[in-house]
N, CA, C and O atoms as a Tinker XYZ file with bonds, in Angstrom:
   288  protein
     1  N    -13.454000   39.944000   -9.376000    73     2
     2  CA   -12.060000   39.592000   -9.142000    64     1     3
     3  C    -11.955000   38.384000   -8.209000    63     2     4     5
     4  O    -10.917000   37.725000   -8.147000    81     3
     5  N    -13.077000   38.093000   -7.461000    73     3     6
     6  CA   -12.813000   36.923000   -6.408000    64     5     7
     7  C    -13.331000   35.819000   -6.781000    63     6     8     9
     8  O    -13.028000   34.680000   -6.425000    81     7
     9  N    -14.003000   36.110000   -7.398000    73     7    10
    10  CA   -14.852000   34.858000   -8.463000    64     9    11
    11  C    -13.585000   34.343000   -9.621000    63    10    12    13
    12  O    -13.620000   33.155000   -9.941000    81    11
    13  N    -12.846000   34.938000  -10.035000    73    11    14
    14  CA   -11.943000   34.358000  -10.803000    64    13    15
    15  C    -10.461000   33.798000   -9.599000    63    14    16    17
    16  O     -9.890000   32.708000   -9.631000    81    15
    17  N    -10.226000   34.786000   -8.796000    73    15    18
    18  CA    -9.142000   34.217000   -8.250000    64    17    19
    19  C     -9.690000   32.698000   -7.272000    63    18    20    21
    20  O     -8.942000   31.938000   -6.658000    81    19
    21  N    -10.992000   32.618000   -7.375000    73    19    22
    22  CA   -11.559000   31.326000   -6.720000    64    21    23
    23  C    -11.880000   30.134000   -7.977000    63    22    24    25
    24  O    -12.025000   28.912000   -8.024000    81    23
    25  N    -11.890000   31.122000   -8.802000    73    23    26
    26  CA   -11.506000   29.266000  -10.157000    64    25    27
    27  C    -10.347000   28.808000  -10.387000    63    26    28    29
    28  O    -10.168000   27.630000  -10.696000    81    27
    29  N     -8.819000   30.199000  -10.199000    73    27    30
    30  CA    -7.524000   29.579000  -10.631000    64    29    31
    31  C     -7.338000   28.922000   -9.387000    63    30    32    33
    32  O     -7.117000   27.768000   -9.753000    81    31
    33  N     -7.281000   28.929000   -7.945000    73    31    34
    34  CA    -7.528000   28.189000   -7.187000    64    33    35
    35  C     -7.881000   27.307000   -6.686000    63    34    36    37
    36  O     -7.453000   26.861000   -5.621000    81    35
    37  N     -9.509000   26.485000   -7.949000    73    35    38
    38  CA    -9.449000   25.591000   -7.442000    64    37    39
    39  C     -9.080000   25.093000   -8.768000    63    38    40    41
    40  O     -9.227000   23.881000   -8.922000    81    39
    41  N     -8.747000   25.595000   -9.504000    73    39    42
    42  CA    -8.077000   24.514000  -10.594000    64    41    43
    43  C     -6.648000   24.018000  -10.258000    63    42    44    45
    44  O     -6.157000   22.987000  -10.718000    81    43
    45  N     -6.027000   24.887000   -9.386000    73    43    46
    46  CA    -4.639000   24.304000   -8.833000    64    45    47
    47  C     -4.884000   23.065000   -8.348000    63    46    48    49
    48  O     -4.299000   22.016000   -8.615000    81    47
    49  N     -6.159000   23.344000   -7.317000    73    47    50
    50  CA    -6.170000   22.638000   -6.060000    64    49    51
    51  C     -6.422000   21.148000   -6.894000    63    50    52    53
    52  O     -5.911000   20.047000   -6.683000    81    51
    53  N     -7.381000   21.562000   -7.882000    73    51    54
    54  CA    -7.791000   19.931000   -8.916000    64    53    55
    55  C     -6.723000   19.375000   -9.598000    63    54    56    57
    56  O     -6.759000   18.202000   -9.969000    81    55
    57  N     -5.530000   20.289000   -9.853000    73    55    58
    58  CA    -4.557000   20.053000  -10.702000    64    57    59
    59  C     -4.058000   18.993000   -9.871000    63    58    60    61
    60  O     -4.097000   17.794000  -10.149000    81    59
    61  N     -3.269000   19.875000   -8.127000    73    59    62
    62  CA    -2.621000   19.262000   -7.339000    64    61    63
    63  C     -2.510000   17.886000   -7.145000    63    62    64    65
    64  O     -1.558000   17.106000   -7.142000    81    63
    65  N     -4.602000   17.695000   -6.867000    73    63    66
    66  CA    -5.077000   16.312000   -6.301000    64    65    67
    67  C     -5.113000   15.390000   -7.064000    63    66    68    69
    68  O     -4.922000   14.240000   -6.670000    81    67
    69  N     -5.374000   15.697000   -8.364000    73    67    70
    70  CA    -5.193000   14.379000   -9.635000    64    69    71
    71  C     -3.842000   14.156000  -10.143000    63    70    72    73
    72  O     -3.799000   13.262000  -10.988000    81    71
    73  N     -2.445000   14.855000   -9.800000    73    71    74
    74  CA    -0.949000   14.447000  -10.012000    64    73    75
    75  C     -0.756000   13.818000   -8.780000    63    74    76    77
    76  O      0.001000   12.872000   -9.003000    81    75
    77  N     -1.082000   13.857000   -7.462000    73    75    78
    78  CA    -1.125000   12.974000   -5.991000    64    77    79
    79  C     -1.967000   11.641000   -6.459000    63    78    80    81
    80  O     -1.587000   10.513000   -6.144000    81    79
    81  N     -3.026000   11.855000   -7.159000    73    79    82
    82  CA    -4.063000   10.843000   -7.435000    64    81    83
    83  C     -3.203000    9.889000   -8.277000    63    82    84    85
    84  O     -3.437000    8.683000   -8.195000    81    83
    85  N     -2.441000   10.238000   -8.903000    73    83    86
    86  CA    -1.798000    9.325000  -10.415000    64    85    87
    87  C     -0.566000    8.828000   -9.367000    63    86    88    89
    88  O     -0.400000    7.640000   -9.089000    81    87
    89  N      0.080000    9.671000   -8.953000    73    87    90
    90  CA     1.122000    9.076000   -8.346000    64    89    91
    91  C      0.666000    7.503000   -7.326000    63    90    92    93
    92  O      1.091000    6.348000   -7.352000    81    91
    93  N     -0.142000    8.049000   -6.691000    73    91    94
    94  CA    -1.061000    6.740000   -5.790000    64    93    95
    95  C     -0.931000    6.124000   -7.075000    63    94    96    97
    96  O      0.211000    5.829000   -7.428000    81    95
    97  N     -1.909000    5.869000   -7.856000    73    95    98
    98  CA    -1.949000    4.689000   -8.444000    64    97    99
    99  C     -1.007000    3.854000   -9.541000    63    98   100   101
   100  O     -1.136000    2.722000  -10.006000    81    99
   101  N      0.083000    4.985000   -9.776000    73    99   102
   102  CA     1.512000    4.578000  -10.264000    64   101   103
   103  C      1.946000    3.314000   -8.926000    63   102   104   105
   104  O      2.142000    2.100000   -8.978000    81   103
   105  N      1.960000    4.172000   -7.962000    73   103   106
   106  CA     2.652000    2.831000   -6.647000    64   105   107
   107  C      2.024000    1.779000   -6.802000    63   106   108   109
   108  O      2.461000    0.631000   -6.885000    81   107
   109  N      1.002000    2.146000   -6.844000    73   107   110
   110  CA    -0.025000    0.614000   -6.181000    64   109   111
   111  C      0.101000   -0.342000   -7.148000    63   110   112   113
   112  O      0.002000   -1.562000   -7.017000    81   111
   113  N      0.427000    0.590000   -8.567000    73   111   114
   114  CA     0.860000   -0.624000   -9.919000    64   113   115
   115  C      2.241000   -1.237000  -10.006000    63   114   116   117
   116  O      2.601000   -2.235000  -10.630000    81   115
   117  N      2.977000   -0.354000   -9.187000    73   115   118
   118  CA     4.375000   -0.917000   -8.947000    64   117   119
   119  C      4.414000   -2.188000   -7.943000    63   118   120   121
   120  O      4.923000   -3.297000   -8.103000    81   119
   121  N      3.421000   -1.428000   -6.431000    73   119   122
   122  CA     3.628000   -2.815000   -5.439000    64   121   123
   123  C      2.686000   -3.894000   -6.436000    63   122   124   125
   124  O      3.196000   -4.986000   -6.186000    81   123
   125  N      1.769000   -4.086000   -7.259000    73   123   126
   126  CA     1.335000   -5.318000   -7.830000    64   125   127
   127  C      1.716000   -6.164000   -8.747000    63   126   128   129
   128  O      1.327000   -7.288000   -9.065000    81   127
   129  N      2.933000   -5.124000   -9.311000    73   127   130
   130  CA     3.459000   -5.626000  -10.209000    64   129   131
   131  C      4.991000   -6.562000   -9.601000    63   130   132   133
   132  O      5.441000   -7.636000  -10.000000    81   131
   133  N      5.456000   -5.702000   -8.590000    73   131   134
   134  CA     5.994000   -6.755000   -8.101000    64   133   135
   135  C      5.597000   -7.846000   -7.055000    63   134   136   137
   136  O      6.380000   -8.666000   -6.574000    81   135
   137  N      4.654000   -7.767000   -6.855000    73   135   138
   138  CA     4.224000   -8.563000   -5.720000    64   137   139
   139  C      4.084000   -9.827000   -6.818000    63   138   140   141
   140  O      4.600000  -10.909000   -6.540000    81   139
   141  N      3.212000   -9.595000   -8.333000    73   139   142
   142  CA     2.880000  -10.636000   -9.260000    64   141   143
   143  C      4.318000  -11.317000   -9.914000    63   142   144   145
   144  O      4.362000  -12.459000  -10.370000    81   143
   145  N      5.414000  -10.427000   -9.864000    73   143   146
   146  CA     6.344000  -10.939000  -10.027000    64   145   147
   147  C      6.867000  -11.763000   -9.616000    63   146   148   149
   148  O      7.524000  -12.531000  -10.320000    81   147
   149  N      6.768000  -11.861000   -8.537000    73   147   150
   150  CA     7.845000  -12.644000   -7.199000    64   149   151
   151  C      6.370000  -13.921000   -6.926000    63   150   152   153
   152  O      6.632000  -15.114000   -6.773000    81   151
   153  N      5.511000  -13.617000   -6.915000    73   151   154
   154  CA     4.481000  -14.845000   -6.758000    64   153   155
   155  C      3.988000  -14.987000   -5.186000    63   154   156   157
   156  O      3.244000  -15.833000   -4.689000    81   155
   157  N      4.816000  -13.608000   -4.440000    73   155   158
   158  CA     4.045000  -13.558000   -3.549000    64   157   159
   159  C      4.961000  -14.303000   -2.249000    63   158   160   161
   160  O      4.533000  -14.529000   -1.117000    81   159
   161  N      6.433000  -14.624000   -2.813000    73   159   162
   162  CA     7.064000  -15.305000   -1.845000    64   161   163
   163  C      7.369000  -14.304000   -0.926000    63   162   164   165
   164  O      7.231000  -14.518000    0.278000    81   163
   165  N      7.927000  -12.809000   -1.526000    73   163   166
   166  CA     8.551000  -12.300000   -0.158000    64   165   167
   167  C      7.672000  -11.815000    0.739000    63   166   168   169
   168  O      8.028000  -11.504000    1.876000    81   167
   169  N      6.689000  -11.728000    0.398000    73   167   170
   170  CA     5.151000  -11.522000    1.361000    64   169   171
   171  C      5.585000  -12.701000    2.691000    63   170   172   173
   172  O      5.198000  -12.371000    3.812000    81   171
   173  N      6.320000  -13.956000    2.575000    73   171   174
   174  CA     5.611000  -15.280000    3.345000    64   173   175
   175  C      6.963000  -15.407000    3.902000    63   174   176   177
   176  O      7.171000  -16.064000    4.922000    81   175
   177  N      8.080000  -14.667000    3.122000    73   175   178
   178  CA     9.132000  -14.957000    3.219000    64   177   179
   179  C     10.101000  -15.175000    4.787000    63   178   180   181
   180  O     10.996000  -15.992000    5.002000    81   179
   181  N      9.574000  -14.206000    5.636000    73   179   182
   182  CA    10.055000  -14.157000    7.130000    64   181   183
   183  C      8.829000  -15.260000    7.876000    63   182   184   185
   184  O      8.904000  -15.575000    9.064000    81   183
   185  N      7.846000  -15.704000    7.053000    73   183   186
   186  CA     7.109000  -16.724000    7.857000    64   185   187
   187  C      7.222000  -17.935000    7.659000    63   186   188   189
   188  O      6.203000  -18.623000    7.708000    81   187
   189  N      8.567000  -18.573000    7.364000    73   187   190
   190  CA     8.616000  -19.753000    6.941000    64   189   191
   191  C      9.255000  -20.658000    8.050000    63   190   192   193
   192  O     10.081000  -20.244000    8.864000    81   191
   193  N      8.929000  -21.534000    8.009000    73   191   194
   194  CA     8.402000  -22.733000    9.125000    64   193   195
   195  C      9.793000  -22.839000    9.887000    63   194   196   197
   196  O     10.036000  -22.927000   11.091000    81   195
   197  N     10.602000  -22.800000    8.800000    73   195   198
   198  CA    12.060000  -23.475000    8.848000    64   197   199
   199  C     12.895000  -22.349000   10.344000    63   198   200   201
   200  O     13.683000  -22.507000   11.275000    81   199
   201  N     11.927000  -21.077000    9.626000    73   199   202
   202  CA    12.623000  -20.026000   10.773000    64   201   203
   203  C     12.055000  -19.788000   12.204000    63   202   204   205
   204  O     11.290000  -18.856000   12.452000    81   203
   205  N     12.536000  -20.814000   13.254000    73   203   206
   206  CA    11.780000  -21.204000   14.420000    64   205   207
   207  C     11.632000  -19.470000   14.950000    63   206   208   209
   208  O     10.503000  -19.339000   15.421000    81   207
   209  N     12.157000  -18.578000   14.991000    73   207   210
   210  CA    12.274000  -17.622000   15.532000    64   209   211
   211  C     11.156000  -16.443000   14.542000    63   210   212   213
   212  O     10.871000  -15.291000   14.870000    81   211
   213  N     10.796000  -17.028000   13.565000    73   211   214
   214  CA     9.715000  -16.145000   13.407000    64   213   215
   215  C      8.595000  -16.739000   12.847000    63   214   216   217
   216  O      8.204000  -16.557000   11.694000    81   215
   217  N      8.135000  -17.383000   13.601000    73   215   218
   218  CA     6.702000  -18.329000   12.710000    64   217   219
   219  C      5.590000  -17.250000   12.827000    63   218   220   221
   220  O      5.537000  -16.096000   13.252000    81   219
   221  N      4.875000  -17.980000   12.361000    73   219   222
   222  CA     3.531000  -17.405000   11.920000    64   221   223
   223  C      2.640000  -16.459000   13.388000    63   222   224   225
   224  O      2.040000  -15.420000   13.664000    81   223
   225  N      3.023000  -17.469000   13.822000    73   223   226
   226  CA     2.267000  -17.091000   15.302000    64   225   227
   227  C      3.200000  -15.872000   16.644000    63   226   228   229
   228  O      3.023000  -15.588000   17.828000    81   227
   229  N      4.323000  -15.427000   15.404000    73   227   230
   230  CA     4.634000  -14.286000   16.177000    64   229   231
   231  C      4.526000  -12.990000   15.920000    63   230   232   233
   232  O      4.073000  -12.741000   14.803000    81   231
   233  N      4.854000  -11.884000   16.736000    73   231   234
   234  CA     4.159000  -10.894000   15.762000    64   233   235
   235  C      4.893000  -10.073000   15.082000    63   234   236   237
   236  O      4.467000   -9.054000   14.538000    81   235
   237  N      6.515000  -10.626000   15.064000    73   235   238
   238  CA     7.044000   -9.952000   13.740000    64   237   239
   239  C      6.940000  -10.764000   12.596000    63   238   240   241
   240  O      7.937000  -10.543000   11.909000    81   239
   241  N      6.279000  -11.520000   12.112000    73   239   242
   242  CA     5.889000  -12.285000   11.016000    64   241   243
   243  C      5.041000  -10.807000   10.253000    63   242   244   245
   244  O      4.039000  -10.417000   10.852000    81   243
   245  N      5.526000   -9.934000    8.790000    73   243   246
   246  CA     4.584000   -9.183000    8.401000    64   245   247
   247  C      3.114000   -9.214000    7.702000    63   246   248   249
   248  O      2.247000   -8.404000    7.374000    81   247
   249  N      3.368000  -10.800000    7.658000    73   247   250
   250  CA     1.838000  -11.030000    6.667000    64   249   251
   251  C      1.758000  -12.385000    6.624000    63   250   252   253
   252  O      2.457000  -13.138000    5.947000    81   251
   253  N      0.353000  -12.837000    7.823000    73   251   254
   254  CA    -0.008000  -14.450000    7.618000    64   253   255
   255  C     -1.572000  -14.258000    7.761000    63   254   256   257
   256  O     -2.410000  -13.827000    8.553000    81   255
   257  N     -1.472000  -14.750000    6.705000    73   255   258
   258  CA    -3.182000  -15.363000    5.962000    64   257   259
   259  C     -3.846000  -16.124000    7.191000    63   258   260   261
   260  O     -5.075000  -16.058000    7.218000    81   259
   261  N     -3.315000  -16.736000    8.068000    73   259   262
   262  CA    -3.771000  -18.107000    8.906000    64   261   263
   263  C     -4.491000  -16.817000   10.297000    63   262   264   265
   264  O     -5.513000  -16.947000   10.971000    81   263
   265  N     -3.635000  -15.851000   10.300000    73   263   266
   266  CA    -4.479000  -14.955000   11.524000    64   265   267
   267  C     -5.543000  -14.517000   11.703000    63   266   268   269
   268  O     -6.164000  -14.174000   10.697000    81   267
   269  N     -6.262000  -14.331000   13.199000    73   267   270
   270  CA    -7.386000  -13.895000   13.103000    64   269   271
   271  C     -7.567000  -12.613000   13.627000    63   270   272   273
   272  O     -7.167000  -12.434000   14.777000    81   271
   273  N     -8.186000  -11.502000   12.914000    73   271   274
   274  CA    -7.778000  -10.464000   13.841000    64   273   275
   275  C     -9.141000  -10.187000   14.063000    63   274   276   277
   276  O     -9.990000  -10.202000   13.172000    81   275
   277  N     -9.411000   -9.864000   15.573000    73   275   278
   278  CA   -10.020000   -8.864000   16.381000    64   277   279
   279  C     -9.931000   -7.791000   16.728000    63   278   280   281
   280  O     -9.038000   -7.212000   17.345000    81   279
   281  N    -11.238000   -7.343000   16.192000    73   279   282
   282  CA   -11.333000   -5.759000   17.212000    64   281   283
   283  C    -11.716000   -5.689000   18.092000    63   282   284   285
   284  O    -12.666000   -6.409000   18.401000    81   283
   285  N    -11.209000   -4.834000   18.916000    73   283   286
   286  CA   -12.123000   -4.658000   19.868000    64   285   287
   287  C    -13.597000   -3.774000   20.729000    63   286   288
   288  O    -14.046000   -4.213000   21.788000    81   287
């Protein structure tokens, strides 16, 4: 009896993790698909030059290529 209630169990548990698993990679096809859409502007979009108040070199800018990050 414990040997079976330990296979429907983990077949849930496999069920669970591969509908979480698909969902992940549903998103990740959504953020690429729009990211390929847009060409990547709204990525740069709050880092543009024009906006003295948020250049590159501050740290609400969400995404600049030009940074270097350290760990420590």
């Amino acid at each position: 009896l414990l040997s079976l209630l330990q296979k429907w169990a983990l077949l849930a548990l496999s069920a669970c993790s591969s509908l979480c698993c698909l969902c992940c990679l549903l998103g990740l096809l959504v953020a690429i698909g729009l990211t390929l859409g847009n060409q990547g502007r709204v990525l740069l979009a709050p880092c543009s030059t024009a906006n003295i108040s948020l250049a590159p070199v501050s740290r609400e800018c969400p995404f600049d290529p030009t940074r270097v990050y350290v760990s420590p």
